[in-house]
C-alpha positions in Angstrom: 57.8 135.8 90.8 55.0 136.9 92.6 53.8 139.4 90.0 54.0 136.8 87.3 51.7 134.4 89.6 49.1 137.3 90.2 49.1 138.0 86.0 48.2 134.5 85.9 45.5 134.6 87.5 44.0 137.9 86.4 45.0 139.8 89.2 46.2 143.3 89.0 49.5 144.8 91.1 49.0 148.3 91.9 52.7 149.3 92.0 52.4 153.0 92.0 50.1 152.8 95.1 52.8 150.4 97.2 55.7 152.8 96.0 53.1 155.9 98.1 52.5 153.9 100.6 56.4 152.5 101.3 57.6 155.8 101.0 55.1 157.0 103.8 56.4 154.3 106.1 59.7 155.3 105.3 59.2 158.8 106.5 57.4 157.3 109.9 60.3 155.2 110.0 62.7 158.1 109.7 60.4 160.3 112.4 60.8 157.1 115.1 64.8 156.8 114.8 65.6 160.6 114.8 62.6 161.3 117.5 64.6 158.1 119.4 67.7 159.3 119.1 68.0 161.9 121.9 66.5 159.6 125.1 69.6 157.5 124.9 
């Protein structure tokens, strides 16, 4: 829905640049649990 409202109003979605930047957080996010997961 969001997409559609942006198209509407001329605005552009860059997808493949949110895909990067997701999978980077996933990776920090990954590094945090597993660097976590021996101080318990």
């Amino acid at each position: 829905m969001t997409e559609e409202i942006l198209a509407e109003r001329g605005i552009d979605i860059d997808d493949e640049g949110f895909e990067l930047l997701m999978e980077q957080q996933r990776e920090r996010a990954r590094q945090a649990r597993d660097a976590g997961k021996g101080s318990a």
